[in-house]
N, C-alpha and C positions, 0 to 999 in steps of 0.2 A: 395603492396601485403599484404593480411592481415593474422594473426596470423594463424601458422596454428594449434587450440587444435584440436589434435586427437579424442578424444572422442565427438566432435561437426561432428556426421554424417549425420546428416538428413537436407535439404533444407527448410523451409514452403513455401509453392506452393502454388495454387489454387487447384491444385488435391491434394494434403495433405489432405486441410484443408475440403476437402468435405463428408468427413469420420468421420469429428471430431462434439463433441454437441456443440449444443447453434450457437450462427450467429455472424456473421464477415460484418464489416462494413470497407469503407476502406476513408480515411482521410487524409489529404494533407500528414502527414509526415509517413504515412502508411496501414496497415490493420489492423484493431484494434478487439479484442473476446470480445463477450460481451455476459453477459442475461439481458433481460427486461422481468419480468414477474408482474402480478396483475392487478387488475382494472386498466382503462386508464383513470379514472375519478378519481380514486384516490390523494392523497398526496404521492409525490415521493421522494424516498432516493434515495441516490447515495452512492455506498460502491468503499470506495480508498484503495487498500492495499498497502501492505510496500514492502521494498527495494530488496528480493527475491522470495520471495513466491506467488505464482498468487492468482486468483482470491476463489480458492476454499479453500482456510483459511478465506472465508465466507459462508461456508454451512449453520453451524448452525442459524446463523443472518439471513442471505436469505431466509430461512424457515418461523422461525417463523417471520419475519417482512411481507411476501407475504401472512402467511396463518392470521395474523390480519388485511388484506385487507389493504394494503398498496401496492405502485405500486414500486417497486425496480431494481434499475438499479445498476450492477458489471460488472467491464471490469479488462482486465490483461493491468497494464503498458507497452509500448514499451519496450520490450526488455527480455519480462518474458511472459510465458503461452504460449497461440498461437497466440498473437500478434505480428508484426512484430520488426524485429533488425534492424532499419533505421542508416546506417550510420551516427549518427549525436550527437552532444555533449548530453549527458543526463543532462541535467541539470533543474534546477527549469521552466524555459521559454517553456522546450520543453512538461514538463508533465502537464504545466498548460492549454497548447494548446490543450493536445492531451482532455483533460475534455473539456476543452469549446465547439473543433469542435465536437467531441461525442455528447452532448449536444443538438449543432444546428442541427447534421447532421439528429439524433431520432427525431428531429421535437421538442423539451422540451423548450417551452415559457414561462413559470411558473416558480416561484421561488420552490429551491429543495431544500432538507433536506441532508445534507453531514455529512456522517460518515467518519472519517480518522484512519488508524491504523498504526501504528509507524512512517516510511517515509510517508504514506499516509495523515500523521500530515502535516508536511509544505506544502504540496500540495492543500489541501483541504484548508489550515488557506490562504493560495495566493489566490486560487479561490474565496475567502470569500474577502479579502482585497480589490481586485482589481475589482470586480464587487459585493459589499455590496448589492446590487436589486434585485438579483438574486439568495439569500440565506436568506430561511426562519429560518435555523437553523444551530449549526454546535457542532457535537459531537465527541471527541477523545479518541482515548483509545491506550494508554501508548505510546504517539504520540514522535518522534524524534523533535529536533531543538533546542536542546542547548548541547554544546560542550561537548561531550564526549571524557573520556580518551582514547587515539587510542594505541594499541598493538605494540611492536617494529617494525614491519613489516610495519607499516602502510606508512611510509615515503616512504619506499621501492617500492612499490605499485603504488605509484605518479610519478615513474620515467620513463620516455620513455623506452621499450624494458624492461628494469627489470622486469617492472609491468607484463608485458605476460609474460615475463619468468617465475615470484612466478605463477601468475594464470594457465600457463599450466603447471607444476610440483605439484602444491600444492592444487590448488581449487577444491576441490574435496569432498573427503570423511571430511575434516577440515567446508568445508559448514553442512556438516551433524551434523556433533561437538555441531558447533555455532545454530543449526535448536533444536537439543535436547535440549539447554538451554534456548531456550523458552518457555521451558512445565516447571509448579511444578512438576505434576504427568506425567511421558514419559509413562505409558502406552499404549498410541493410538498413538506413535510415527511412528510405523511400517507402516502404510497404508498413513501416511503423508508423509512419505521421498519416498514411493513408485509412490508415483502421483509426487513429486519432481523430480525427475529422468527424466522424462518424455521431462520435456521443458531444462534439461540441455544436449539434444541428439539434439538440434537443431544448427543451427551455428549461432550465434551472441552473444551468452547468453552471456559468462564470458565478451566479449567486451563492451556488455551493462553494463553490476555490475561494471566494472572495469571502462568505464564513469563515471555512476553514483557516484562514489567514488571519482573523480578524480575533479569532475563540483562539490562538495562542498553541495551534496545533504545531506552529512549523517554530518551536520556542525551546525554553529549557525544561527537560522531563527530569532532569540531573537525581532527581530525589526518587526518582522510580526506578529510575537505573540502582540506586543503592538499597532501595527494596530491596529486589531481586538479587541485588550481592547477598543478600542476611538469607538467602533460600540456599537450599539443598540442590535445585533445580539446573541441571546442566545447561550449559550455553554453550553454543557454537557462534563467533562472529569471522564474519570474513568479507573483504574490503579490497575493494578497485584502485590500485595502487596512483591513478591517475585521475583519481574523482574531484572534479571541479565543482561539483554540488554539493556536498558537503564533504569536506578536505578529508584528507587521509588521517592526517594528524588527530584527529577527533579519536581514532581507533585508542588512543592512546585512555582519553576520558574514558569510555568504556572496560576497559581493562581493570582500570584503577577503580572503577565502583564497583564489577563484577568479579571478584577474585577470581571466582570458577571459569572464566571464560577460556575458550578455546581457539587460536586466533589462527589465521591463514590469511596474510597479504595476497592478492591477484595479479599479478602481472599483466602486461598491457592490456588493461581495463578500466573502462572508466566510470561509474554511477551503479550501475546494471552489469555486473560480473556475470552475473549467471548468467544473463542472455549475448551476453558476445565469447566468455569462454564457457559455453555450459559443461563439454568434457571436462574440464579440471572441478570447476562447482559441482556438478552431479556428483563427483566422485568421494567428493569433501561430506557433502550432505549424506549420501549413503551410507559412506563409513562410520559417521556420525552416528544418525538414527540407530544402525545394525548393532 
């Protein structure tokens, strides 16, 4: 019988989701949301986001990367946005599949350009690892995969039955907390936690987060990161010089597995570079790609 959080009231359906933007694609371990927009002839990114937040903590990128005639592909991970809540371990194997069959399913024979953003960091650095052919390029921005300090609670979290316990008493307004401290400037914080709201009214969310916490997503990828040093494969990283979620300093690990990497600090920016200074990030990612 599965957990019951209250505030998880809405199903995703077929009639749900017929009301909602952008296209839904459905793939062996679910339904997956996506946008494909740009030329079809073009060179294509792939945007991976992180551990809660769906697909739309890539507006600003999505924008200007489609309107430099570039062909862009963003989807919400299983378990976040309007993607489906697949009963099944979230772990690195399952969000690596959910990219690849995505991938084959749009018909994408061509090596693609991946951008990663925090957890969307080890996911993208695997996709990179395990099919090097298949990635012309690989860019991160203030990407997760080396051991962070976890909060007292965290062990707590890991525990059968306790873990739903904290999560339905406490995950809540405390995600909102932890959402604020990825901004330097919380000015545009309001319209962000209001689209947030949105996919936590659906039923699987907290047992997705709480997976994913649990399968060693938000852990040390350290040995993938030094894959991808031993590749050919260009990187681009770049980092919120004010990142409270996972430190700056980390930039430093990165480096040192990735010889090739290409590094650009942010300035007053904190978690989310591109979406609080997207003119300086766009500019970076452009030039990059081009």
């Amino acid at each position: 019988m599965p957990f019951p959080y209250l505030t998880e009231t809405q199903t995703l359906t077929d009639e749900k989701r017929a009301g909602l933007p952008c296209d839904f694609i459905r793939i062996s371990d679910g339904v997956t949301h996506y946008e494909l927009s740009g030329p079809e002839d073009a060179p294509l990114v792939v945007l991976v986001h992180g551990f809660s937040v769906p697909y739309y903590v890539w507006d600003p990128t999505f924008a200007a990367l489609t309107e430099a005639g570039f062909r862009v592909l963003r989807y919400d991970l299983f378990g976040r946005g309007f993607s489906d809540r697949p009963r099944l371990t979230y772990d690195i194997d399952l969000f690596d599949r959910q990219l690849a069959e995505l991938a084959s399913a749009l018909g994408i024979t061509s090596p693609v350009n991946l951008i990663g953003l925090s957890m969307g960091g080890p996911i993208t650095l695997t996709y990179t690892a395990r099919r090097p052919e298949l990635v012309n390029s690989l860019a991160l921005i203030d990407p997760a995969g080396f051991t962070l300090s976890q909060p007292w609670y965290f062990k707590l979290i890991t525990l059968p039955i306790l873990g739903e316990l904290f999560f339905g008493l406490f995950v809540g307004e405390n995600l909102f907390e932890k959402l604020m401290e990825d901004f330097f400037d919380p000015k545009n914080i309001a319209e962000f936690l209001d689209r947030y709201r949105v996919q936590m009214s659906y039923r699987g969310f907290r047992r997705a987060l709480l997976s994913t916490m649990r399968s060693g997503m938000l852990g040390d990828f350290s040995e993938t990161y030094r894959r991808v040093g031993e590749l050919d494969t260009p990187v681009l990283l770049l980092w919120g010089r004010e990142d409270k979620t996972v430190p700056f300093a980390h930039s430093q690990y990165v480096i040192d597995a990735i010889p090739q990497t290409k590094f650009y600090p942010i300035e007053n920016a904190g978690h989310i570079p591109h979406y609080e200074r997207p003119g300086v990030v766009n500019s970076l990612l452009l030039e990059f790609l081009r």
